[in-house]
Jmol script that loads the backbone (N, CA, C; Angstrom):
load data "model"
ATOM      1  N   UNK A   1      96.459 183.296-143.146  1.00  0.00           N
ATOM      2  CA  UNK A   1      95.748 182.193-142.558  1.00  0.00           C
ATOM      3  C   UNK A   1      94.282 182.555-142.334  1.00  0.00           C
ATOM      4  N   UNK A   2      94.195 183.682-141.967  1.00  0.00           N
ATOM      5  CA  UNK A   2      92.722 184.398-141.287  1.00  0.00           C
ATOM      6  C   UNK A   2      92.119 184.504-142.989  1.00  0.00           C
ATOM      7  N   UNK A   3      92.570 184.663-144.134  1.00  0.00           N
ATOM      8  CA  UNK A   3      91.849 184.466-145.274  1.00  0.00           C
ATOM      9  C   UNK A   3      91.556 183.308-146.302  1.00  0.00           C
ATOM     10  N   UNK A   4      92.256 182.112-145.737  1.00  0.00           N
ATOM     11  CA  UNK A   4      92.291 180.666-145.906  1.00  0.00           C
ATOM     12  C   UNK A   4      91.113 179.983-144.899  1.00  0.00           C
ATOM     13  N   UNK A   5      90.678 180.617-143.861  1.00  0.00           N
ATOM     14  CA  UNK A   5      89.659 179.982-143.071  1.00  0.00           C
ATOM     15  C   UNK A   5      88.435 181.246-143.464  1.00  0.00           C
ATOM     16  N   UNK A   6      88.166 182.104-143.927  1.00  0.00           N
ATOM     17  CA  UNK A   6      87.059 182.531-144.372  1.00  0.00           C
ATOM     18  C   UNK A   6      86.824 181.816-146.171  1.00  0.00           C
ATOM     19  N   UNK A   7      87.754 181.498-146.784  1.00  0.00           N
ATOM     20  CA  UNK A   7      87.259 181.231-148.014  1.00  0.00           C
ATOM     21  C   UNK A   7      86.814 180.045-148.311  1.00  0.00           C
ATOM     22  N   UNK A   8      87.434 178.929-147.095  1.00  0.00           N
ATOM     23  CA  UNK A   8      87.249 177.640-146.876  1.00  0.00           C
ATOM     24  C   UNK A   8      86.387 177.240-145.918  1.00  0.00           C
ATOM     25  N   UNK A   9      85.234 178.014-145.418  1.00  0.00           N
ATOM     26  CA  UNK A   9      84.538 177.846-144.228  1.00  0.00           C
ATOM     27  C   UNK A   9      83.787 176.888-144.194  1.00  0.00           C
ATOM     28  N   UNK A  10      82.986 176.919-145.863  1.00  0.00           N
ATOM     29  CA  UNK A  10      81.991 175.450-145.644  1.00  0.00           C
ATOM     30  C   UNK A  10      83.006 174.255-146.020  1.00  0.00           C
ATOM     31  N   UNK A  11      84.079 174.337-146.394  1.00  0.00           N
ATOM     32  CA  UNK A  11      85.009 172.730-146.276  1.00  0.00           C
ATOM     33  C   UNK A  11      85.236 172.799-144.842  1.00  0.00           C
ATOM     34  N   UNK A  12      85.747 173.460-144.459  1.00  0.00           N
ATOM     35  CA  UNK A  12      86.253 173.640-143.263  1.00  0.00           C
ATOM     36  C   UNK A  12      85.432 172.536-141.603  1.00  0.00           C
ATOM     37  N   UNK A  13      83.742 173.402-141.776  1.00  0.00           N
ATOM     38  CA  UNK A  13      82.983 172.827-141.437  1.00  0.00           C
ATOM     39  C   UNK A  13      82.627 171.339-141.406  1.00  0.00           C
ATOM     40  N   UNK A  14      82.271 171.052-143.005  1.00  0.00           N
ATOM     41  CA  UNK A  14      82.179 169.643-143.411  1.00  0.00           C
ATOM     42  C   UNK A  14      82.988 168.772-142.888  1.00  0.00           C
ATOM     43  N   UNK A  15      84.405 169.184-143.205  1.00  0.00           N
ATOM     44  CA  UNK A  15      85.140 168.228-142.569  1.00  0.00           C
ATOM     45  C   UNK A  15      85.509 167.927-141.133  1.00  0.00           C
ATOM     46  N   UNK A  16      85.536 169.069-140.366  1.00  0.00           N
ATOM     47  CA  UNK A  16      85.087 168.888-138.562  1.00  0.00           C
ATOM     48  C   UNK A  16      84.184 168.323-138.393  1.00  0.00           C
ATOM     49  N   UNK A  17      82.932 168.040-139.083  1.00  0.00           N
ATOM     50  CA  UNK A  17      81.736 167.291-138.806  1.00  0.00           C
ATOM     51  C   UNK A  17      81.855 165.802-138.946  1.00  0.00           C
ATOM     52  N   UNK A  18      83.016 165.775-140.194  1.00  0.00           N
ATOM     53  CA  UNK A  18      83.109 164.283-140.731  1.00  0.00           C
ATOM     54  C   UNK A  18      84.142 163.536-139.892  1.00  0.00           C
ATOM     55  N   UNK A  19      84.804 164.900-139.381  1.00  0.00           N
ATOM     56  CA  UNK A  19      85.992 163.932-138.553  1.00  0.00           C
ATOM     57  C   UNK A  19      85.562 163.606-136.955  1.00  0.00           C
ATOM     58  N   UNK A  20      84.099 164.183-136.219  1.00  0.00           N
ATOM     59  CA  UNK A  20      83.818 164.237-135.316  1.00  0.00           C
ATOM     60  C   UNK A  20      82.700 163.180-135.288  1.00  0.00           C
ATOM     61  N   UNK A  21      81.994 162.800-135.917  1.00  0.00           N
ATOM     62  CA  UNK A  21      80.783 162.429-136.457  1.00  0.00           C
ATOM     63  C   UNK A  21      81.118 160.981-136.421  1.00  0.00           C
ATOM     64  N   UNK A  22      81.993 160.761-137.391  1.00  0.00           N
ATOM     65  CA  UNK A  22      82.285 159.402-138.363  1.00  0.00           C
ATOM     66  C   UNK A  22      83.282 158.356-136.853  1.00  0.00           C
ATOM     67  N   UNK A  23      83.756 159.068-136.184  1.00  0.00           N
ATOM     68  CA  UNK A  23      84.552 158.232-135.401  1.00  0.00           C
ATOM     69  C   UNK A  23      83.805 157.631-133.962  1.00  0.00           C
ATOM     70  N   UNK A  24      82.500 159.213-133.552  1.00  0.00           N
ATOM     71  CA  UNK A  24      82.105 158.782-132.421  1.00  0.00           C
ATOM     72  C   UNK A  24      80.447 157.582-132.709  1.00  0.00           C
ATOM     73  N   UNK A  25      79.797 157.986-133.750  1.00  0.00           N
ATOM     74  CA  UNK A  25      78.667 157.081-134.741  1.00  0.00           C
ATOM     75  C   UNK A  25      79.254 155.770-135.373  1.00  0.00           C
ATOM     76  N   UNK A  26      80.209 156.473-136.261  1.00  0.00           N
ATOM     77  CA  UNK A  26      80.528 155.039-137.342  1.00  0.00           C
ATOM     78  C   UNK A  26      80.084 155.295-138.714  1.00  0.00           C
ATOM     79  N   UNK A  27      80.407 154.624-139.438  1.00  0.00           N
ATOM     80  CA  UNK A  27      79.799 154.700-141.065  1.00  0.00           C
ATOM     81  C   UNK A  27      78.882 153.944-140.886  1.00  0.00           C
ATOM     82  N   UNK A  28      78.523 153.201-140.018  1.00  0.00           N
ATOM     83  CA  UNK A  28      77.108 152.643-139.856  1.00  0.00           C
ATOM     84  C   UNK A  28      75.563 153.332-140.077  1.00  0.00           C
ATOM     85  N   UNK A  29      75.820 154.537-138.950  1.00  0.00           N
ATOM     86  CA  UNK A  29      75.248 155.529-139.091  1.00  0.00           C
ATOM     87  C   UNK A  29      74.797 156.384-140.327  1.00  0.00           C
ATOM     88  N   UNK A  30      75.768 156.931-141.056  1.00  0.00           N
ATOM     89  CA  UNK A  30      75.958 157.378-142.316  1.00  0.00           C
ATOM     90  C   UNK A  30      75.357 156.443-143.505  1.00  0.00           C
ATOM     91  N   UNK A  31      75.249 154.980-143.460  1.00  0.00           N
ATOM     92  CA  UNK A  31      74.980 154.165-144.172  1.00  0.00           C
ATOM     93  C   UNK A  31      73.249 153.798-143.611  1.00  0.00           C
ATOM     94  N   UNK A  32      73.055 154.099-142.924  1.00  0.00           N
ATOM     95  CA  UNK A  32      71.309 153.583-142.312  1.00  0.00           C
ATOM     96  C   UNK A  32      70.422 154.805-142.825  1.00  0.00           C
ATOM     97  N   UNK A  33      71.357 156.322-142.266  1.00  0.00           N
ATOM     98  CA  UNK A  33      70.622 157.715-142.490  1.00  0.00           C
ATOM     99  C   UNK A  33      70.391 157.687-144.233  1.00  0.00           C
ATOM    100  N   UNK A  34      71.834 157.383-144.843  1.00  0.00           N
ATOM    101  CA  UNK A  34      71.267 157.510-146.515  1.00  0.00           C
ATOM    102  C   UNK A  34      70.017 156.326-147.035  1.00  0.00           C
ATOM    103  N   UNK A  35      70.009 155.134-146.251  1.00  0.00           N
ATOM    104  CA  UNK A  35      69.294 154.084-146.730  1.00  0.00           C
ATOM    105  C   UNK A  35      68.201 155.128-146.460  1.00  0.00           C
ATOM    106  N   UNK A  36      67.959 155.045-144.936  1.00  0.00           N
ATOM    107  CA  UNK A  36      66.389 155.772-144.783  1.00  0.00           C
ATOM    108  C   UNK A  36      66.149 156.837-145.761  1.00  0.00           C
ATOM    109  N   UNK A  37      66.774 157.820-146.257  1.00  0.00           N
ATOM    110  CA  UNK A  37      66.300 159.007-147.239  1.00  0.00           C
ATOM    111  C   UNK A  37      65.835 158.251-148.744  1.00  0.00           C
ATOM    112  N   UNK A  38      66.907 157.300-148.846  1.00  0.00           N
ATOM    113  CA  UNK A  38      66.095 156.502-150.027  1.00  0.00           C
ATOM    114  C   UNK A  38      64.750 155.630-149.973  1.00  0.00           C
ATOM    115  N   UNK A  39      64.448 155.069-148.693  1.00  0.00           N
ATOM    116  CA  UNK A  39      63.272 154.380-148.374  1.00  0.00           C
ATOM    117  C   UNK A  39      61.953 155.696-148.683  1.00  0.00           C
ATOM    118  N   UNK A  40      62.301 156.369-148.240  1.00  0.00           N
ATOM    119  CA  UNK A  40      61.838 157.556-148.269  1.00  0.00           C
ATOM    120  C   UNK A  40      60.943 158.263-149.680  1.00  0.00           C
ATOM    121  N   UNK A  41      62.373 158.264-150.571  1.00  0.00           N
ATOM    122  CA  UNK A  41      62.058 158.743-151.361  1.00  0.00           C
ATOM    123  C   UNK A  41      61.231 157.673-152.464  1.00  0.00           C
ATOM    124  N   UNK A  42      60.722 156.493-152.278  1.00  0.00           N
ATOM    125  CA  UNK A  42      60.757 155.155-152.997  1.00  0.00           C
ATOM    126  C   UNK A  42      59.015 154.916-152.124  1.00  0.00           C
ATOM    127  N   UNK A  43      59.310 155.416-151.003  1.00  0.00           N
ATOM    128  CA  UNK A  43      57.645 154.991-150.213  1.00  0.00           C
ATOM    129  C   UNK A  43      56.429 156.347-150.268  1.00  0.00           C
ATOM    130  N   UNK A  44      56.937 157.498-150.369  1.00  0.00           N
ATOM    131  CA  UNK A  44      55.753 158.336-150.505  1.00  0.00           C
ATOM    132  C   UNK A  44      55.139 158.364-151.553  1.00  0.00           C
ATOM    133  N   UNK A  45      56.287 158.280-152.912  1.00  0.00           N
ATOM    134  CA  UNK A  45      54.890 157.888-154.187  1.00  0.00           C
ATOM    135  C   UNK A  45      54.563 156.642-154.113  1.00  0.00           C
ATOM    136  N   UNK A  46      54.732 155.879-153.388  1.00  0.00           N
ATOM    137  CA  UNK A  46      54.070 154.339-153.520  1.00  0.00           C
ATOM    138  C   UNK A  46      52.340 154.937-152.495  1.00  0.00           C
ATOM    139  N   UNK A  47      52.455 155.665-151.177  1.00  0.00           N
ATOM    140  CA  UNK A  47      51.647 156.036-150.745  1.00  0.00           C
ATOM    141  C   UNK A  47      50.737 157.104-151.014  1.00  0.00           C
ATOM    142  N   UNK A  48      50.996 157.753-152.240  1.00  0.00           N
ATOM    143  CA  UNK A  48      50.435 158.819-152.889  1.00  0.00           C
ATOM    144  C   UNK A  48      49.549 158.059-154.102  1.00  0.00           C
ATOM    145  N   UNK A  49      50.172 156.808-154.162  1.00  0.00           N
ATOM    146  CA  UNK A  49      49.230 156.034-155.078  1.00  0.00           C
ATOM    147  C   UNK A  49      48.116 155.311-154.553  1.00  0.00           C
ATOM    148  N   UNK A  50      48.557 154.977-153.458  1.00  0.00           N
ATOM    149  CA  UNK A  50      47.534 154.236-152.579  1.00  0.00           C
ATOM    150  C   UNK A  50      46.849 155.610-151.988  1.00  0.00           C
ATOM    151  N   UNK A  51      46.751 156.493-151.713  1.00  0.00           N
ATOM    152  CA  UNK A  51      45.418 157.704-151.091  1.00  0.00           C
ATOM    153  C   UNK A  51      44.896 158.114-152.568  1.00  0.00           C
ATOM    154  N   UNK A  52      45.542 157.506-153.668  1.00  0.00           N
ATOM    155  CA  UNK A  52      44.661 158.377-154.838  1.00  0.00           C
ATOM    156  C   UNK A  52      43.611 157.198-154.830  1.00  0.00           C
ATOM    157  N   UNK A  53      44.084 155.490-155.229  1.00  0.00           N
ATOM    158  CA  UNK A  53      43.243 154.314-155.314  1.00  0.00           C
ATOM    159  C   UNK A  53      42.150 154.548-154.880  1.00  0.00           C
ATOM    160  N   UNK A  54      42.329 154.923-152.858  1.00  0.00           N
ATOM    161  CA  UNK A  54      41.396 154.906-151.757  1.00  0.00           C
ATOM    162  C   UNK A  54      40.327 156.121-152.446  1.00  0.00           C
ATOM    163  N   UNK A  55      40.556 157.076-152.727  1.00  0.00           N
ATOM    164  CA  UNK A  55      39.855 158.032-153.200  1.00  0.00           C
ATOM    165  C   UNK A  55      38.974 157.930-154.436  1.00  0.00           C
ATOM    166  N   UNK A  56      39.178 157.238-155.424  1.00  0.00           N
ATOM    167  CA  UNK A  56      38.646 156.584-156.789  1.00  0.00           C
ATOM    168  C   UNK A  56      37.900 155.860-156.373  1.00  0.00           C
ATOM    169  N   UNK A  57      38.103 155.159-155.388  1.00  0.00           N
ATOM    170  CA  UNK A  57      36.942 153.919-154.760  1.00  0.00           C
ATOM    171  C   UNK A  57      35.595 154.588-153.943  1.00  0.00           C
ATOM    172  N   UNK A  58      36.363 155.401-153.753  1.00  0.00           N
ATOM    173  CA  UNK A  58      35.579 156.524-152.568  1.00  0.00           C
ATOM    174  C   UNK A  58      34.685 157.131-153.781  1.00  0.00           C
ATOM    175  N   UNK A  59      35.119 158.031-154.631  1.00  0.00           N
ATOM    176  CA  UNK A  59      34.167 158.384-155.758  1.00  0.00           C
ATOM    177  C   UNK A  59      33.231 157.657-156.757  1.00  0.00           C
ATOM    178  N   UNK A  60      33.929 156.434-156.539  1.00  0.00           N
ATOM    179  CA  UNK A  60      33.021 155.461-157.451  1.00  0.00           C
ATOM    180  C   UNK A  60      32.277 154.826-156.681  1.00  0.00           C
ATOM    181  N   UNK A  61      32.392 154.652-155.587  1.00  0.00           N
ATOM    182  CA  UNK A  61      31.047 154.183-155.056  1.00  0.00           C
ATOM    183  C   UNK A  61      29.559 155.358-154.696  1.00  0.00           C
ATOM    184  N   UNK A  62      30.066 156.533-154.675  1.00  0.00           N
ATOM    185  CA  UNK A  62      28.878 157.303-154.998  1.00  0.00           C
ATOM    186  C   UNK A  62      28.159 157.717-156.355  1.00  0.00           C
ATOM    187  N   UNK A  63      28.108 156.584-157.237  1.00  0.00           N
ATOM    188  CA  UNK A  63      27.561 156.782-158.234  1.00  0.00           C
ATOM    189  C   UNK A  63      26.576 156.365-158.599  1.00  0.00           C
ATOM    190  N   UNK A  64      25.612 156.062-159.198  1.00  0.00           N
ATOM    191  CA  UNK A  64      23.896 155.276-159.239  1.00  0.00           C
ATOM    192  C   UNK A  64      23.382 155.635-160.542  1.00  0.00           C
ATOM    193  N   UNK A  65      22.863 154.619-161.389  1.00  0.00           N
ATOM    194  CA  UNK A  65      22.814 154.824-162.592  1.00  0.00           C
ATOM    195  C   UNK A  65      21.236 154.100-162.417  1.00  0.00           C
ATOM    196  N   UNK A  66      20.336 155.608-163.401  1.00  0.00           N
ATOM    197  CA  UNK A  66      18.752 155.377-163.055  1.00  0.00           C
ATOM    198  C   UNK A  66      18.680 154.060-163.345  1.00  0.00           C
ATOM    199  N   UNK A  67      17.656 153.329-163.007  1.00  0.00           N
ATOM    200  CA  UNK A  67      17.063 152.108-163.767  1.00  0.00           C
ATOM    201  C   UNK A  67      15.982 152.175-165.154  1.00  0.00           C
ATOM    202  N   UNK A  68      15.436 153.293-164.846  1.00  0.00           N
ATOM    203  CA  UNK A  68      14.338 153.685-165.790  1.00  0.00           C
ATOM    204  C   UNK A  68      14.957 154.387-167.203  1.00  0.00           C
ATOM    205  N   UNK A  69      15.942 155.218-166.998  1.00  0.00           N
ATOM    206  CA  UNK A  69      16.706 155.833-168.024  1.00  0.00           C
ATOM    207  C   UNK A  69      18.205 155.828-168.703  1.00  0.00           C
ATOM    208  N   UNK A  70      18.679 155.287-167.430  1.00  0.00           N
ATOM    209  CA  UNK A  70      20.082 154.893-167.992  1.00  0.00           C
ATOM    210  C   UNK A  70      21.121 156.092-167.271  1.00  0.00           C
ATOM    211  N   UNK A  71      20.926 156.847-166.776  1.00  0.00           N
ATOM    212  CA  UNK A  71      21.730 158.342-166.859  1.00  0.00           C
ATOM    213  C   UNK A  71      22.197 157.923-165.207  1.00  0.00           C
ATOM    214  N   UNK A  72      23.933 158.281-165.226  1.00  0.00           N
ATOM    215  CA  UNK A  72      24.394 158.284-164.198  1.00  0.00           C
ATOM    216  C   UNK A  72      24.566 159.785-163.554  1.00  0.00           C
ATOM    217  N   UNK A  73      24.044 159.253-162.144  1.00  0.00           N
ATOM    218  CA  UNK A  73      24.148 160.265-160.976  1.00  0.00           C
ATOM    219  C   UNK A  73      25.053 159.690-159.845  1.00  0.00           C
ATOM    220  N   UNK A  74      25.697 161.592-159.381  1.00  0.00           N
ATOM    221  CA  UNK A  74      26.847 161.606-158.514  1.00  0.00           C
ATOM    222  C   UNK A  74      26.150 162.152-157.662  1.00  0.00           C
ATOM    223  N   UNK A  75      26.331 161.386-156.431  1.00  0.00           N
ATOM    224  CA  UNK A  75      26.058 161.966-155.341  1.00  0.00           C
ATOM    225  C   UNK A  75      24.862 160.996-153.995  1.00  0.00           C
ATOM    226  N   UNK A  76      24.373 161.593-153.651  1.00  0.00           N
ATOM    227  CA  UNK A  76      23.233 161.393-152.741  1.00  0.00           C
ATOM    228  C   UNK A  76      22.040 162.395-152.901  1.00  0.00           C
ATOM    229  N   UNK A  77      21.379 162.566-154.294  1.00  0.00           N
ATOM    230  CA  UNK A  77      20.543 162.650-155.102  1.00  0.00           C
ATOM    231  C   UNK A  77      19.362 162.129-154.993  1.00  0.00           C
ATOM    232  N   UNK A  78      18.150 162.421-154.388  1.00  0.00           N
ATOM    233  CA  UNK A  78      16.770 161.938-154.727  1.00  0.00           C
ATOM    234  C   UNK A  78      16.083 160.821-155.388  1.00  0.00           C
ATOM    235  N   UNK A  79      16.228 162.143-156.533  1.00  0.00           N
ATOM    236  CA  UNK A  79      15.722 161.886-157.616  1.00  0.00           C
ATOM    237  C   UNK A  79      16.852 162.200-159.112  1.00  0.00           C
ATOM    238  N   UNK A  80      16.201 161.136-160.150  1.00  0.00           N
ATOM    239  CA  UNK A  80      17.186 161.366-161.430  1.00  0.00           C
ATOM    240  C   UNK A  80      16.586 162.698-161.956  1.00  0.00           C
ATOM    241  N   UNK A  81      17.619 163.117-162.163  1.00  0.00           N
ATOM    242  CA  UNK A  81      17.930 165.033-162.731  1.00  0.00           C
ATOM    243  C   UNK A  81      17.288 164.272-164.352  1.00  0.00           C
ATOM    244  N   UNK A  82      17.289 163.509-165.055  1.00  0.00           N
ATOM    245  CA  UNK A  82      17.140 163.372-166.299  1.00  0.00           C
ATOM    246  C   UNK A  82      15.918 162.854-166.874  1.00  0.00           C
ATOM    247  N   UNK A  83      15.396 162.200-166.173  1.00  0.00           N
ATOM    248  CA  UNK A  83      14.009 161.619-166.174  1.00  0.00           C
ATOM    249  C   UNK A  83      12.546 162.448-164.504  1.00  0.00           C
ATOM    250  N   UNK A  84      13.509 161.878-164.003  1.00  0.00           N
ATOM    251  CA  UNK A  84      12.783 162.736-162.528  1.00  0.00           C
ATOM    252  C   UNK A  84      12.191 161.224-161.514  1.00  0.00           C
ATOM    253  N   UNK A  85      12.883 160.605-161.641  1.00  0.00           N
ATOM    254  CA  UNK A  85      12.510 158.545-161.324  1.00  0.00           C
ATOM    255  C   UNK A  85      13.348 158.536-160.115  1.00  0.00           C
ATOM    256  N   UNK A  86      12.720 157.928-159.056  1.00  0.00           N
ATOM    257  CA  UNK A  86      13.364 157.614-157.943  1.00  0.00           C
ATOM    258  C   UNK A  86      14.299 157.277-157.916  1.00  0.00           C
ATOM    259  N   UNK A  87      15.391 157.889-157.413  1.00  0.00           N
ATOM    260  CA  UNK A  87      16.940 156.944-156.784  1.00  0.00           C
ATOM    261  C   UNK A  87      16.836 156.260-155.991  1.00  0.00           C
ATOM    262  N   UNK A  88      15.857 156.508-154.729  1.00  0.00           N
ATOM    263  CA  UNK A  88      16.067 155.936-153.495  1.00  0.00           C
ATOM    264  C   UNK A  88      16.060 154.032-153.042  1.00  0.00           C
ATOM    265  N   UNK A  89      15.615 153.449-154.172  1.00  0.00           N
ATOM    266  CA  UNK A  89      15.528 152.256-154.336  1.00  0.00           C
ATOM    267  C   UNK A  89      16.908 151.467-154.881  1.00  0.00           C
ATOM    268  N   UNK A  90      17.643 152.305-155.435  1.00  0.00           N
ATOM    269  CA  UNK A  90      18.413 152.115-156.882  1.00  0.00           C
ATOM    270  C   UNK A  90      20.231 152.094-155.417  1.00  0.00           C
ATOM    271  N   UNK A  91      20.582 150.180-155.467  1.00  0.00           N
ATOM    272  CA  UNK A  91      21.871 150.298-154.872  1.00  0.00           C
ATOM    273  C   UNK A  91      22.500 150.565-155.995  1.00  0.00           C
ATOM    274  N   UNK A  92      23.889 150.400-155.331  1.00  0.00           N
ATOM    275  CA  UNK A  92      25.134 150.514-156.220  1.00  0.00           C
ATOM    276  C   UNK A  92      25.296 149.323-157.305  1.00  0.00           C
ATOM    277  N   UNK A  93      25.441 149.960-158.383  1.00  0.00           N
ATOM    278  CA  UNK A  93      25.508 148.049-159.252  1.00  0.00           C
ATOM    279  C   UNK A  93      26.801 147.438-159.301  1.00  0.00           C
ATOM    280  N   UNK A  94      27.473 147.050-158.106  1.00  0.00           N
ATOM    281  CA  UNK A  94      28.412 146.459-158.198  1.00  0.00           C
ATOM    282  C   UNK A  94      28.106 145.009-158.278  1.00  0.00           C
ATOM    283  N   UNK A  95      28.953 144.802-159.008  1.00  0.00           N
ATOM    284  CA  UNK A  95      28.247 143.027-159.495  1.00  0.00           C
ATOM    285  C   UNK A  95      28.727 141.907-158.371  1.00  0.00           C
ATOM    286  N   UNK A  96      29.691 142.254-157.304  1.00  0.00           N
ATOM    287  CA  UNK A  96      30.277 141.382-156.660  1.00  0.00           C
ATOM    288  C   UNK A  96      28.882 141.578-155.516  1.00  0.00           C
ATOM    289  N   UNK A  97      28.181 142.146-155.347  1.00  0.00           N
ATOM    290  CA  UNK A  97      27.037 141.773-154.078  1.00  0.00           C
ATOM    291  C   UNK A  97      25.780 140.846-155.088  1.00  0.00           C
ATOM    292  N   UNK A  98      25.943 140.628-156.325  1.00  0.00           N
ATOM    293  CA  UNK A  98      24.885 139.412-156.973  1.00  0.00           C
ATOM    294  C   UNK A  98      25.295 138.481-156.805  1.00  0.00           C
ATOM    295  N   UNK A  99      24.648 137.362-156.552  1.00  0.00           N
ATOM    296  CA  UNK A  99      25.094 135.596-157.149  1.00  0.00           C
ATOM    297  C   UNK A  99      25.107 135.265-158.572  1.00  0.00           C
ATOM    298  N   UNK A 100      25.663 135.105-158.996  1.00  0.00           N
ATOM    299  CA  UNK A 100      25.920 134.607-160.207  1.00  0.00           C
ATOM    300  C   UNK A 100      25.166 133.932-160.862  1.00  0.00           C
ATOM    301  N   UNK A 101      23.665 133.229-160.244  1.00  0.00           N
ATOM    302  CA  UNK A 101      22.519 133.252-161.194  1.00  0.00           C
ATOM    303  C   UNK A 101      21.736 133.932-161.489  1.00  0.00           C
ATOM    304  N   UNK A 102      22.049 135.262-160.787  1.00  0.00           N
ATOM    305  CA  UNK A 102      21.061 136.337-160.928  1.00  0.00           C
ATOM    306  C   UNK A 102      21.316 136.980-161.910  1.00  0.00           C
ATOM    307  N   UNK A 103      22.877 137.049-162.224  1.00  0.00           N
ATOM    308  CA  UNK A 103      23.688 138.137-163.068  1.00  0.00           C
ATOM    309  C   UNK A 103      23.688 137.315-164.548  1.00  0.00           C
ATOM    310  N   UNK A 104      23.163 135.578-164.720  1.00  0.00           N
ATOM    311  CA  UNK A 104      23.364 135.314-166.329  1.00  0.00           C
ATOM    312  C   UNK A 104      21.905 135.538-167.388  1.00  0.00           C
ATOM    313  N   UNK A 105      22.468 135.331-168.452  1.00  0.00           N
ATOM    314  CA  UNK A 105      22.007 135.263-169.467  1.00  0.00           C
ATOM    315  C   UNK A 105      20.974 134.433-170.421  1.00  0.00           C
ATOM    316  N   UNK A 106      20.150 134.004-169.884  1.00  0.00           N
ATOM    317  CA  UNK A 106      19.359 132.814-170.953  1.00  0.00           C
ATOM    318  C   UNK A 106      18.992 133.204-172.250  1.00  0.00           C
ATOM    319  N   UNK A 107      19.663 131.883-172.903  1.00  0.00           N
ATOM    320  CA  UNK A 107      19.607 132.202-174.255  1.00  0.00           C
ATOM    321  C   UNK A 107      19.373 130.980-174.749  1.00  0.00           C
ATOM    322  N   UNK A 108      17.998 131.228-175.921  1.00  0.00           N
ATOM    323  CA  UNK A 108      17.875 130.115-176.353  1.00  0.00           C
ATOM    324  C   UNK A 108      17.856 129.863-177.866  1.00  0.00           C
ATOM    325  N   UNK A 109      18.644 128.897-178.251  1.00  0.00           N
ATOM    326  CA  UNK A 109      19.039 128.084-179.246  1.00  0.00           C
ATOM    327  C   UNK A 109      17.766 128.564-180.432  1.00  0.00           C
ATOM    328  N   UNK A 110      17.639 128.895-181.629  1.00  0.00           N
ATOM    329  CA  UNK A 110      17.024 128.818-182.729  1.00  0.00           C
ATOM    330  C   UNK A 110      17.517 128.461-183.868  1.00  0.00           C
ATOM    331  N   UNK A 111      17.120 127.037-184.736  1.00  0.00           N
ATOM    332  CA  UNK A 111      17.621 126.603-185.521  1.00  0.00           C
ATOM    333  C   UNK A 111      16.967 127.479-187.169  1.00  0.00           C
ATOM    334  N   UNK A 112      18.700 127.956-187.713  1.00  0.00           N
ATOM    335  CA  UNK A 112      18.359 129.205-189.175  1.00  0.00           C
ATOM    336  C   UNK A 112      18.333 128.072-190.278  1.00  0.00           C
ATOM    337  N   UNK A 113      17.164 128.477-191.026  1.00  0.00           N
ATOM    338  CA  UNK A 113      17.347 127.965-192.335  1.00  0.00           C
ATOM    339  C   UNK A 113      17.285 128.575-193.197  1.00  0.00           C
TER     340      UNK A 113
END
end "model"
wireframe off; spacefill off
backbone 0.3
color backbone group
């Protein structure tokens, strides 16, 4: 007997737990704890996607592309490393702070013959 309870110790265990556990909790319990490990496992890469997003936004808004030369700079930079032309004037060109007549195109009609 004394070598039937050392070879069987982790059944042994398990099942004192399941028979102690399950009657004074419920399978209720057992059924909420596995849901939560799956919520779990289903919400941190959803939130690992959202701190990468936040971070891309975060890097892309420190970017500034000269006006005079074209060459994009990272950072909080002066001056353009490529020409040597003021940054300090130069916002972010995100197009959603223009109005939309500022941002079109005039183009005018020439008749080809």
């Amino acid at each position: 007997m004394d070598y039937f309870l050392k070879a069987n110790k982790n059944l042994l265990t398990y099942s004192l737990i399941i028979l102690v556990v399950i009657p004074i909790f419920g399978i209720n319990f057992f059924i909420s704890f596995l849901g939560n490990i799956l919520l779990l496992l289903f919400l941190i890469p959803l939130l690992l996607v959202i701190l990468i997003f936040i971070g891309l936004n975060s890097y892309k808004s420190k970017i500034n592309q000269c006006d005079s030369c074209g060459s994009i700079s990272v950072g909080l930079s002066e001056n353009c490393m490529n020409c040597g032309a003021s940054l300090q004037n130069i916002t972010n060109n995100d197009q959603f702070d223009k109005k939309p007549s500022e941002s079109t195109i005039d183009v005018k009609a020439e008749e080809v013959k």
